[in-house]
Backbone as a ProteinNet text record, in pm:
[ID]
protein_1_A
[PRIMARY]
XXXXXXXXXXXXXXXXXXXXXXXXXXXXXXXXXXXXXXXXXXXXXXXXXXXXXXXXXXXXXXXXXXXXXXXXXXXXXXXXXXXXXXXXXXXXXXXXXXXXXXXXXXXXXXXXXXXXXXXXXXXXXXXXXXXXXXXXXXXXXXXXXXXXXXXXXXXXXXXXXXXXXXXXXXXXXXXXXXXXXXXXXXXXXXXXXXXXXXXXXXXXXXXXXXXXXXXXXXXXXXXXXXXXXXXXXXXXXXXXXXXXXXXXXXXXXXXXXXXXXXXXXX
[TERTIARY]
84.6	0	88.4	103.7	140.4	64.5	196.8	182.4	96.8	174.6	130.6	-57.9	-87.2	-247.7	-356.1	-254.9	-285.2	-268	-392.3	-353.1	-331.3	-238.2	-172.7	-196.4	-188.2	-208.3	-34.9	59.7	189.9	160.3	213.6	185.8	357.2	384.3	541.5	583	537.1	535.8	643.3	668	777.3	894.6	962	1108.6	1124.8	1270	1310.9	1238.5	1223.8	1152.2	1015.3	967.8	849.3	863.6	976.9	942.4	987.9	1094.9	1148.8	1027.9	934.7	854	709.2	672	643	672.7	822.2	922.9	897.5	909.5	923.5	798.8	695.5	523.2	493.2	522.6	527.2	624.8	731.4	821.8	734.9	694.6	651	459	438.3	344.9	199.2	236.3	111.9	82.1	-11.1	-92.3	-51.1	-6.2	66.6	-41.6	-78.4	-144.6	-52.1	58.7	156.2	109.1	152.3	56.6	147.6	152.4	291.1	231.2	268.4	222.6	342.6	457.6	527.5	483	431.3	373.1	485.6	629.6	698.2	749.1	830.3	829.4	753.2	587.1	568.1	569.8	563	635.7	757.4	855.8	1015.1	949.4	935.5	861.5	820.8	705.7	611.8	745	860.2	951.1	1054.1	1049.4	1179.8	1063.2	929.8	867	849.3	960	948.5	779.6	782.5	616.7	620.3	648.7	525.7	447.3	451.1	398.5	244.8	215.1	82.8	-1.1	57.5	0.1	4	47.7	61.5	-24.2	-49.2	-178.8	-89.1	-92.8	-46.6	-107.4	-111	-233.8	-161.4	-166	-97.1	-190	-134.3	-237.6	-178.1	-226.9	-175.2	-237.1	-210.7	-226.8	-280.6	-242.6	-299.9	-439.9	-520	-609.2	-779	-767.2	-893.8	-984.7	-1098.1	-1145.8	-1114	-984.3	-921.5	-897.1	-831.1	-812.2	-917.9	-1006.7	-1127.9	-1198.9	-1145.6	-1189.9	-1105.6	-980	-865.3	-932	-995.6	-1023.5	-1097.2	-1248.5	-1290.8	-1206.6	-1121.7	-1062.7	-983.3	-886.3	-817.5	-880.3	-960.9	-1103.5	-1115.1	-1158.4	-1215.3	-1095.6	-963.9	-882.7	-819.1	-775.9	-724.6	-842.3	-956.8	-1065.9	-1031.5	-977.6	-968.2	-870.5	-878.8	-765.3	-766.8	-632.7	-562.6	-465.7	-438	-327.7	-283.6	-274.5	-238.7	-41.9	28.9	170.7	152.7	96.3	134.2	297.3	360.7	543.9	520.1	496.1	519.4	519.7	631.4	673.6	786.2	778.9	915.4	956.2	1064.9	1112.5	1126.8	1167.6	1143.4	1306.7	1284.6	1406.7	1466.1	1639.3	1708.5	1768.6	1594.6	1643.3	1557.3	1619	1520.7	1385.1	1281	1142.2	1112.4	1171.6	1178.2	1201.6	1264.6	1343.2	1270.2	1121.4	1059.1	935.9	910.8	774.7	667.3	569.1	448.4	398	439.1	344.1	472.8	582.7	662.4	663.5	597	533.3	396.4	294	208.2	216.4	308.5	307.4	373.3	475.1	505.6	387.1	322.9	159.1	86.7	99.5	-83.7	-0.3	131.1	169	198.4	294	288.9	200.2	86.9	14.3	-116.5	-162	-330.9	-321.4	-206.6	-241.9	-243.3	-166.2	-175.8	-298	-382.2	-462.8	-567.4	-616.7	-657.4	-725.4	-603	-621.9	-607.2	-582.1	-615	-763.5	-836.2	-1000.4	-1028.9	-1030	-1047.3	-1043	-946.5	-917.9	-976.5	-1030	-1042.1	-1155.2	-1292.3	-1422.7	-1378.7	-1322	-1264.5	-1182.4	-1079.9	-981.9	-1066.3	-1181.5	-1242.2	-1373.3	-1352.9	-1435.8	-1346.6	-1234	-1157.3	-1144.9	-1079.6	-1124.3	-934.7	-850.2	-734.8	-712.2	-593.1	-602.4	-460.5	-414.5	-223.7	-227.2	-235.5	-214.2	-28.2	26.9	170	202.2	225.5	256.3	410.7	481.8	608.7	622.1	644.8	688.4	873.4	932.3	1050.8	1167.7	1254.9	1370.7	1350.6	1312.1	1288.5	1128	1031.4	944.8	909.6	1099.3	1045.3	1170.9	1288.2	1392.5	1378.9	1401	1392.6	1558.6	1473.7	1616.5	1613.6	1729.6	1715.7	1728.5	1668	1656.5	1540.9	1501.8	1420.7	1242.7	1225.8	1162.9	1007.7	948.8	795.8	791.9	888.5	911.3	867.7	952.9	996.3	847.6	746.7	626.7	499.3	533.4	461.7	442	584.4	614.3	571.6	597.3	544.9	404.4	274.8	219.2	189.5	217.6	211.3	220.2	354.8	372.2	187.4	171.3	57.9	-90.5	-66.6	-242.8	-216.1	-76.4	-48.4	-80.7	-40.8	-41.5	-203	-266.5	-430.8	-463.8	-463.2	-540.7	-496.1	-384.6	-344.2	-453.3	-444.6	-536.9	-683.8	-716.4	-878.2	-918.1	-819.6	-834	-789	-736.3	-688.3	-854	-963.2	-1040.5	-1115.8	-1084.6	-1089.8	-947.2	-974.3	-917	-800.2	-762.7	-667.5	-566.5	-425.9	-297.5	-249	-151.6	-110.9	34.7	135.5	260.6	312.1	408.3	434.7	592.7	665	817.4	872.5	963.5	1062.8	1203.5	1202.6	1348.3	1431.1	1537.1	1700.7	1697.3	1840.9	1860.3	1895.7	1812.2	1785.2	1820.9	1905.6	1969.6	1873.8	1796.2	1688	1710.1	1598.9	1624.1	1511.5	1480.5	1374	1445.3	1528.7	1570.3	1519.6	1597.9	1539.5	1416.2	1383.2	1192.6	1123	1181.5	1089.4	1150.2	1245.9	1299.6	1367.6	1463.6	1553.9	1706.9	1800.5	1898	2006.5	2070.3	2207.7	2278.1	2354.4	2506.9	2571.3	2664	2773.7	2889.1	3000	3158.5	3166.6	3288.7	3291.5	3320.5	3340	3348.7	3181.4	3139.5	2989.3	2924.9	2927.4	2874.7	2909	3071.8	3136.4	3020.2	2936.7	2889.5	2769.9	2685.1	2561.6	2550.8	2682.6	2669.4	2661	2691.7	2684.7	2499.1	2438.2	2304	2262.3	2170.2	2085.9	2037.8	2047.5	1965	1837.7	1784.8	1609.9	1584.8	1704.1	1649.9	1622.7	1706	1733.4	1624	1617.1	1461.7	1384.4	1308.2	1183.2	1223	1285.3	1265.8	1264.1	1297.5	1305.2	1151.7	1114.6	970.3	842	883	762.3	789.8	934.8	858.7	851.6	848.7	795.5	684.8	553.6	431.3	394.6	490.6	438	430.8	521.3	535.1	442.3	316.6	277.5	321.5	444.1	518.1	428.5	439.5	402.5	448.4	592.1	688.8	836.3	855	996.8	1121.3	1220.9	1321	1426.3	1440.7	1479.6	1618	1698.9	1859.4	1937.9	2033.1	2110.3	2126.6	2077.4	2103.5	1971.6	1852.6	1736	1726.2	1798	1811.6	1871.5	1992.8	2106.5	1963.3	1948.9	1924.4	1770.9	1668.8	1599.1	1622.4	1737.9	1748.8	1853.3	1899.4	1978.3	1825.3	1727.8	1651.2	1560.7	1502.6	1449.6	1571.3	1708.9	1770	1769.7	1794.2	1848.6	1775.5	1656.6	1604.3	1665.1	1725.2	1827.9	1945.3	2018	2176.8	2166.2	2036.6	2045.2	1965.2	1943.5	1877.2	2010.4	2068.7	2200.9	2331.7	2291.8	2390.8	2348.9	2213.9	2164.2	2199	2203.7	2221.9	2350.4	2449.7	2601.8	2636	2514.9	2559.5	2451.6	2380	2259.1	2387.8	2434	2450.2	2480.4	2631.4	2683	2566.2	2483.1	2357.2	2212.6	2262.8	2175.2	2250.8
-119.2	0	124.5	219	351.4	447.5	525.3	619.3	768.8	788.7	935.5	915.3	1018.8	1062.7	978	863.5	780.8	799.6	776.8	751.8	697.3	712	553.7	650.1	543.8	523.3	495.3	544.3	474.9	478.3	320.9	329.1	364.2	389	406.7	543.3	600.9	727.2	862.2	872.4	978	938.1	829.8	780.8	661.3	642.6	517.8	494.6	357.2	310	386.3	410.9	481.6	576.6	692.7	842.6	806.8	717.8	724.4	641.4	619.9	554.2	647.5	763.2	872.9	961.7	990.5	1106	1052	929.2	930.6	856	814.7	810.8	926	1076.2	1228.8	1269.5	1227.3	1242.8	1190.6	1073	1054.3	1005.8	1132.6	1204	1205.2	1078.6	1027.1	1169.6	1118.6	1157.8	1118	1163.7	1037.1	1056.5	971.4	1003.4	917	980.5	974.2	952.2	805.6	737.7	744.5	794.6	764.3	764.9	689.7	717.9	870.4	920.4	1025.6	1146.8	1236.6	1336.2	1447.1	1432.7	1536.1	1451.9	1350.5	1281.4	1352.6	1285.8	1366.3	1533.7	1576.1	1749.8	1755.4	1673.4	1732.7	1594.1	1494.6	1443.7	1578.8	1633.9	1768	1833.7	1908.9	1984.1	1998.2	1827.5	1804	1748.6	1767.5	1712.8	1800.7	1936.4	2012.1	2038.3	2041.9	2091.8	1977.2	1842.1	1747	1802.1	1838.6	1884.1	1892.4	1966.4	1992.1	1886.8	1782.6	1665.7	1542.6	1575.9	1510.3	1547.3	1422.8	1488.5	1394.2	1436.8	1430.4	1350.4	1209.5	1161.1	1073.2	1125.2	1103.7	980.5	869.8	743.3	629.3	540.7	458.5	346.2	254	175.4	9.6	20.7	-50.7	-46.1	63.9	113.2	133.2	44.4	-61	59.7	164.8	224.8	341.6	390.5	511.7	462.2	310	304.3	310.5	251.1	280.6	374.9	479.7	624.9	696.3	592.6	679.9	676.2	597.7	612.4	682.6	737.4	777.5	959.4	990.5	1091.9	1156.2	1004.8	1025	1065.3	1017.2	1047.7	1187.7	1205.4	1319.7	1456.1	1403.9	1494.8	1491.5	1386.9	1348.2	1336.3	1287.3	1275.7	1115.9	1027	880.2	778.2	671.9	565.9	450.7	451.8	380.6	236	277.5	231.8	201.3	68.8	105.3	-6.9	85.3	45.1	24.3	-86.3	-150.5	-175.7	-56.9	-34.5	-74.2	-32.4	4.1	-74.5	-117.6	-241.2	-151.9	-275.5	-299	-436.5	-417.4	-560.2	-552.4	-702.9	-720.9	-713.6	-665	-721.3	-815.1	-831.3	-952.7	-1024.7	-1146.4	-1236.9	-1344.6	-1432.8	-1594.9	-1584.4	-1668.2	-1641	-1656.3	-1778.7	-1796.2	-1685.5	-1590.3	-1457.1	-1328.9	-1378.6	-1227.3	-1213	-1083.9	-1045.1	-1081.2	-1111.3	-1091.1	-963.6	-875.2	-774.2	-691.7	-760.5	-738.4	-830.3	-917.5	-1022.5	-940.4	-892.6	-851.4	-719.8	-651.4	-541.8	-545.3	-651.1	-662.4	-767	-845.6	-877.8	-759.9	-672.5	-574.5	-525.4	-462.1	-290.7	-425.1	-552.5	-577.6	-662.2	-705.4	-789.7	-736.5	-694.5	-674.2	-495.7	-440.4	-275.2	-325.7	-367.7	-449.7	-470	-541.2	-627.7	-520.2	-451.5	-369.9	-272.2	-200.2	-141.9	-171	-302.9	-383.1	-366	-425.8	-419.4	-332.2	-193.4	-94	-30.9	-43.6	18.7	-67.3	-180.7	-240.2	-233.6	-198.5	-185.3	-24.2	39.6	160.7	154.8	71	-11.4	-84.3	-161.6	-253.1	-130.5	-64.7	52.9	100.6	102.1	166.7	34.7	138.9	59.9	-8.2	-5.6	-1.6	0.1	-72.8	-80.1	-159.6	-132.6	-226.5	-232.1	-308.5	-377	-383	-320.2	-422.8	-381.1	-514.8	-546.8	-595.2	-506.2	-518.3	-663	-731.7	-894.7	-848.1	-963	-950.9	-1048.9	-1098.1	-1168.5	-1278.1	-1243.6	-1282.3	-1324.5	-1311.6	-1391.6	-1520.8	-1534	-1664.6	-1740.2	-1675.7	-1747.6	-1719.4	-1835.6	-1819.2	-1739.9	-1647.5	-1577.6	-1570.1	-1596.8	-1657.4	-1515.6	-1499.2	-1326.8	-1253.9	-1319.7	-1234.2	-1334.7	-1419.7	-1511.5	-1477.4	-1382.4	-1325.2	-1230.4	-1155	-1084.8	-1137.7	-1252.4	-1359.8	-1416.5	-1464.8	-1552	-1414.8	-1272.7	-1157.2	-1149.6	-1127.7	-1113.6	-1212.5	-1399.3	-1502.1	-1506.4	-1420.8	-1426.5	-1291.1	-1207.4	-1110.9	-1140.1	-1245.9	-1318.9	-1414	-1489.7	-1544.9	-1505.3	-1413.5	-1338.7	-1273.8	-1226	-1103.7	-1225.4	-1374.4	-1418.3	-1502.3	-1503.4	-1573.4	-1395	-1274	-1177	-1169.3	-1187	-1228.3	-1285	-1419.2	-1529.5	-1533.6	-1438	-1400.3	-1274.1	-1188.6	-1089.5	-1104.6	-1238.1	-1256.2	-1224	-1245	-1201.4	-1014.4	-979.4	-861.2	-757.3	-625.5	-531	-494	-540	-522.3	-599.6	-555	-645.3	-623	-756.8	-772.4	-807	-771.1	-772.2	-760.9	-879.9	-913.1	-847.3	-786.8	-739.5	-810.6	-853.2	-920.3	-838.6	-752.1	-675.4	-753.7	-697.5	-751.2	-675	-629.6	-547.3	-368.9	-301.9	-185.8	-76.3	29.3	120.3	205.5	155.4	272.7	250.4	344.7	368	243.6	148.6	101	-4.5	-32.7	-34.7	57.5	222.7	304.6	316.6	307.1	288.5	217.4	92.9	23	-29.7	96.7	108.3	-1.4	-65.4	-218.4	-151.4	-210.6	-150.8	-250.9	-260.5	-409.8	-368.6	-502.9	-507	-597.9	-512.2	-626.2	-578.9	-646.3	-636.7	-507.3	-480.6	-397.4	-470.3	-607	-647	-687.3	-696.7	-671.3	-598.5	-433.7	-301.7	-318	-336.7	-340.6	-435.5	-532.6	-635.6	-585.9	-496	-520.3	-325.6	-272.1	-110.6	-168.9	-228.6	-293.8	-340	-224.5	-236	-150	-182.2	-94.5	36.3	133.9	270.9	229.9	323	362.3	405.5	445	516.5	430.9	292.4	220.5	114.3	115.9	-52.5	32.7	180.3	218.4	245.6	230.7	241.6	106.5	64.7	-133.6	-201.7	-117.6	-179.7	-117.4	54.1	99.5	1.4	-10.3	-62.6	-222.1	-290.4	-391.4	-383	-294.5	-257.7	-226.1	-130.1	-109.1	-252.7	-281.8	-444.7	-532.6	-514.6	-595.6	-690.8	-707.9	-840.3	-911.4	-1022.7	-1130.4	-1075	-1115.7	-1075.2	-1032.4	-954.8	-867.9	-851.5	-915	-890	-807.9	-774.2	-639.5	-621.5	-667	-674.1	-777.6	-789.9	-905.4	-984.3	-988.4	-1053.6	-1155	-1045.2	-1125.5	-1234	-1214.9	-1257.1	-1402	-1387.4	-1486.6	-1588.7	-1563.9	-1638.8	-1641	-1619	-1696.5	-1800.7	-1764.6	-1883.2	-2006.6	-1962.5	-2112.2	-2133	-2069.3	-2160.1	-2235.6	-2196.5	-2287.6	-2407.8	-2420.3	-2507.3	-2619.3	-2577.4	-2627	-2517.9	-2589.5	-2491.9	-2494.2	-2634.2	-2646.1	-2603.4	-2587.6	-2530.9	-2421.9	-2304.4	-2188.5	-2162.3	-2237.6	-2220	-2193.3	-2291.3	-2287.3	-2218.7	-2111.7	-2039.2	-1930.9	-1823.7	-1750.1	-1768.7	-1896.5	-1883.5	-1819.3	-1912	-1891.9	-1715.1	-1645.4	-1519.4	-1483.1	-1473.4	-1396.2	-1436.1	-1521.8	-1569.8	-1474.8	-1391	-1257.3	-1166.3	-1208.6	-1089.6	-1091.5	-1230.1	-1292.3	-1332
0	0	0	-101.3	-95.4	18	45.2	206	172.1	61.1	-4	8.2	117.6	110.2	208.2	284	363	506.8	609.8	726.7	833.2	922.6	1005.8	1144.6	1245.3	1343.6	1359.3	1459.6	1514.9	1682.1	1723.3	1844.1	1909.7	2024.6	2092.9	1955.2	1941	1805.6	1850.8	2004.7	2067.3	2073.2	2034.2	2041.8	1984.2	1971	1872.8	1780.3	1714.5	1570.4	1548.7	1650.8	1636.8	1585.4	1652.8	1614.9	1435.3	1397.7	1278.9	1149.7	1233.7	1172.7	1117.3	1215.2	1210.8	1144.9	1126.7	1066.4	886.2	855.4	735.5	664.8	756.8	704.1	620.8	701.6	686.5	603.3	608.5	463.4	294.3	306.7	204.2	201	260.2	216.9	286.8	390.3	459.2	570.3	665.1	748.9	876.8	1002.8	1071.9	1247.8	1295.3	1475.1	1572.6	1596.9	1671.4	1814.1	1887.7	2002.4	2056.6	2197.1	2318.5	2442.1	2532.8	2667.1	2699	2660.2	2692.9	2612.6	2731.2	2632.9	2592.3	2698.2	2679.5	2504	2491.1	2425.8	2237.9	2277.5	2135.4	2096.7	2222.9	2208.4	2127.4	2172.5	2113.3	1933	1891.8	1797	1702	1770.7	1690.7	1650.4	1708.5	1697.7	1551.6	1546.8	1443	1336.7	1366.3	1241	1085.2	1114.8	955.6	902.8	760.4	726.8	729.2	809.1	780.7	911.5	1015.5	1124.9	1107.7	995.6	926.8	923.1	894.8	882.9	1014.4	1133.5	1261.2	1324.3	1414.1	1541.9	1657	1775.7	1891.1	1977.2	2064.3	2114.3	2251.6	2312.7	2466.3	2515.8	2522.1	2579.1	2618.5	2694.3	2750.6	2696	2625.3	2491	2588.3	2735	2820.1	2872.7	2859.6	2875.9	2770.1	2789.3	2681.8	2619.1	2720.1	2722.7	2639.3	2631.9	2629.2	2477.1	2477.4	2336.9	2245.3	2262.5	2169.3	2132.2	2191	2140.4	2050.2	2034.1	1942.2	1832.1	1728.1	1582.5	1568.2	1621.6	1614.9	1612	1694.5	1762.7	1634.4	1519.7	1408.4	1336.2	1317.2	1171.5	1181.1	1285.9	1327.3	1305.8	1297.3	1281.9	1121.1	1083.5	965.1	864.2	883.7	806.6	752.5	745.6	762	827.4	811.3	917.4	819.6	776	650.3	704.8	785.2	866	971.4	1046.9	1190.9	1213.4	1299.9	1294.3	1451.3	1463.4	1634.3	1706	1723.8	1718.1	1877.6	1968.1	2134.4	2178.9	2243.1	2350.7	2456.4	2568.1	2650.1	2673.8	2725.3	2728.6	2883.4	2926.3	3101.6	3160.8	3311.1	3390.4	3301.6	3268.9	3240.8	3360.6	3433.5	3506.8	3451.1	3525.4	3463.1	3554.1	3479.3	3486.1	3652.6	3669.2	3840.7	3921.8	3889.1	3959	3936.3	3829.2	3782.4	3841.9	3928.1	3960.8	3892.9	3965.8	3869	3828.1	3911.9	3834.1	3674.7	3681	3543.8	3451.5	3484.5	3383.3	3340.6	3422.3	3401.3	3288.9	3352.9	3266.5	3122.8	3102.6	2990.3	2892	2955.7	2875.5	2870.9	2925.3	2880	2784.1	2797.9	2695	2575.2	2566.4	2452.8	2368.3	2443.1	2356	2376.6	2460.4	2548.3	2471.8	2462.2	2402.7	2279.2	2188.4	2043.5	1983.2	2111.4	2020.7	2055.7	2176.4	2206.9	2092.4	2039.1	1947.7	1816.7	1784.1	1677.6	1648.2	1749.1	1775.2	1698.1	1816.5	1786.7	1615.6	1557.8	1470.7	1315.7	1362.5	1265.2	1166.2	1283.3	1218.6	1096.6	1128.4	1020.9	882	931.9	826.5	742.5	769	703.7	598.3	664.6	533	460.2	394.6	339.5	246.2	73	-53	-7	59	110.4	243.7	342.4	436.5	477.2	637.9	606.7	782.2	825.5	1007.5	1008.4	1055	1074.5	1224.5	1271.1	1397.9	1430.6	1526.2	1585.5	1615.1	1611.2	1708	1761.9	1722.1	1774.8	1769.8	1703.4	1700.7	1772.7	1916.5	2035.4	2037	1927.1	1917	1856.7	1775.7	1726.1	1788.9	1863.6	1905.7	2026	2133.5	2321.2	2344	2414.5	2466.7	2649.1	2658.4	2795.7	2902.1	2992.3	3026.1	3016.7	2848.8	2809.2	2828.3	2882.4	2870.2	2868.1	2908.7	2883	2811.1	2790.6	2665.5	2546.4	2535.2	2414.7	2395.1	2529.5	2502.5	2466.9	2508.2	2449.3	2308.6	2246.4	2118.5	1994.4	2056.9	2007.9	1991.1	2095.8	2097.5	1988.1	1981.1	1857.4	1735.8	1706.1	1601.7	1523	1680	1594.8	1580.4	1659	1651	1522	1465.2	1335.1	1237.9	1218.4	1123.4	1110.6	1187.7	1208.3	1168.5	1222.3	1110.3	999.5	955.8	753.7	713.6	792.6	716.1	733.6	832.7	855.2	716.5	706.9	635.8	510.9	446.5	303.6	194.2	268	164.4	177.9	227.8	281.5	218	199.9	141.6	258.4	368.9	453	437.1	406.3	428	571.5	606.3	740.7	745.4	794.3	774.9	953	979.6	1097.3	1116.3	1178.2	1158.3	1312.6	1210.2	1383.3	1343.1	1463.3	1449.7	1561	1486.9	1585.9	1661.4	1709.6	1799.3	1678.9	1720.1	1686.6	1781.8	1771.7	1840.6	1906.1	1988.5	2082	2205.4	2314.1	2394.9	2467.8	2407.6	2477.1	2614	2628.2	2813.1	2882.2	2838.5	2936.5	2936.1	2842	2863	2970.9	2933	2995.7	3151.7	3195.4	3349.9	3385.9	3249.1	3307.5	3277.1	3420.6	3392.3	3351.2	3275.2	3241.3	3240.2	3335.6	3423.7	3305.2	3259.1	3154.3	3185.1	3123.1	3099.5	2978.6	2983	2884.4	2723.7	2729.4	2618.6	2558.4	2654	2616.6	2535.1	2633.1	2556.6	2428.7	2370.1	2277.4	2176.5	2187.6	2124.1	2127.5	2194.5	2237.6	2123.7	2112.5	2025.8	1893.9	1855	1678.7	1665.7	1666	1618.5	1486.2	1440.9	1341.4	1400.3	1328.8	1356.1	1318.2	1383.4	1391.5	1275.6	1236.9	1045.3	992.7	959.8	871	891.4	1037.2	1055.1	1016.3	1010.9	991.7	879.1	777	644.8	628.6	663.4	587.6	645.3	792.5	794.3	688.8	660.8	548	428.6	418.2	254.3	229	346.6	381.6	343.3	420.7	411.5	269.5	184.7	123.9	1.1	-21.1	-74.8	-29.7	53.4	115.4	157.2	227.3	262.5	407.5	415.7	481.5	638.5	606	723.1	669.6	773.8	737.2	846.6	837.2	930.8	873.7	1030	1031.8	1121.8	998.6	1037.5	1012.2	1040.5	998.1	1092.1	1199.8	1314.6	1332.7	1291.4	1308.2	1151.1	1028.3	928.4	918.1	994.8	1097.3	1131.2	1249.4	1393.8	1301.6	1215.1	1169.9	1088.1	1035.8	913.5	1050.6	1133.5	1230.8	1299.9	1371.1	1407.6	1312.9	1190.8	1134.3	1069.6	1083.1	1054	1199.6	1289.5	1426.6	1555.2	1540.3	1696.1	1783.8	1859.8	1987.8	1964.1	1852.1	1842.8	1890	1793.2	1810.6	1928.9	2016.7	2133.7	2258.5	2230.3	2299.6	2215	2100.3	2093.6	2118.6	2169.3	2200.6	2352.8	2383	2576	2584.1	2504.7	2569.1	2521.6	2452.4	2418.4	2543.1	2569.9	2700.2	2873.8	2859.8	2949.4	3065.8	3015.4	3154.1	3208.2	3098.9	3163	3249.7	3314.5	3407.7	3508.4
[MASK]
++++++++++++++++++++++++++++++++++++++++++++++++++++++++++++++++++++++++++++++++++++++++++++++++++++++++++++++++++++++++++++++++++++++++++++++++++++++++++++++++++++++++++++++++++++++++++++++++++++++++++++++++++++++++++++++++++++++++++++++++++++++++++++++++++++++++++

């Protein structure tokens, strides 16, 4: 689906993949409703958005919040005059300890923001999408939704679970005017640790391993024109490119070569 004259919904829309996902919807030509629970966040967003600005709307919400979400489409329409598009981006990831060692209520919170706000506003947005002669769902998953990462372990069963609710709406919506496109990114250069208030203890030969990521420029251009290709699914990096093609060769190798790399960080 072409962007030019179209409008999307971005969820996590004030920083990392989001804001870059935002920045260049509005570069080429779309309409963009920039979703953040940080309102300072989509302030400095609005700032560097140039004349696409004209074309942004601002929408401070907490994507956990069932109620609140279901008033967003209505809220877009109402500003943009339609809803073309929705880019389900906003996650966090959990404490890096093993599952035995993790709160419930950080299990909890990493199920509502990454799968329960998702689908949330999946709902939501859909009875709208489904009136349009055009229409494009793409949902964040994660590297870590189709490979167990040890650390990351409800993260990993969040994301898996994103993975297959994204690929059962493909196949609900293959006769329907909506495409559905699932993105599993690698490790991508954002701030989403500090986000999501986890702090990691490594070596310095670590950091050294863990700075060799993708920019935010480069995954949110490789996820639009994913979308626009209507692709299935799209990975996003060379790492997630890697470690899909060893787990569909050897699930247990690359199960235990993901450990012996997670390992210092538990």
């Amino acid at each position: 689906m072409r962007v030019s004259g179209k409008t999307f919904i971005v969820t996590g829309g004030g920083a990392g993949m989001g804001r870059e996902l935002v920045l260049q919807l509005l570069q080429k030509g779309g309409r963009v409703a920039a979703v953040d629970i940080n309102s300072k966040a989509l302030e400095e967003l609005k700032s560097i958005a140039g004349s696409g600005v004209t074309e942004l709307s601002l929408h401070v919400l907490d994507i956990n919040d069932r109620e609140a979400v279901a008033k967003l489409p209505e809220e877009v329409v109402a500003v943009h005059g339609t809803l073309d598009g929705l880019f389900n981006n906003a996650g966090i990831i959990q404490p890096f300890v093993r599952i035995n060692d993790l709160d419930f209520k950080d299990i909890e919170r990493v199920m509502h923001i990454n799968f329960y706000g998702l689908l949330y506003l999946t709902k939501a947005c859909l009875p709208y999408l489904l009136q349009r002669p055009e229409a494009h769902i793409v949902n964040t998953s994660s590297m870590g939704g189709f490979l167990p990462v040890p650390g990351q372990g409800i993260y990993g069963a969040s994301k898996a679970a994103v993975k297959l609710l994204t690929e059962a709406l493909y196949a609900e919506l293959l006769p329907t005017k909506i495409r559905v496109t699932v993105v599993f990114p690698g490790a991508v250069g954002t701030e989403i640790t500090k986000n999501s208030g986890v702090e990691i203890k490594m070596n310095a030969g670590k950091e050294q391993k863990v700075s060799k990521t993708l920019s935010p420029v480069k995954a949110a251009s490789v996820i639009i024109s994913g979308m626009e290709k209507n692709k299935f699914r799209v990975l996003v990096g060379n790492d997630a490119k890697f470690m899909d093609f060893l787990y569909r060769l050897n699930p247990k190798f690359a199960t235990k070569f993901i450990q012996k790399q997670m390992k210092d960080l538990l």
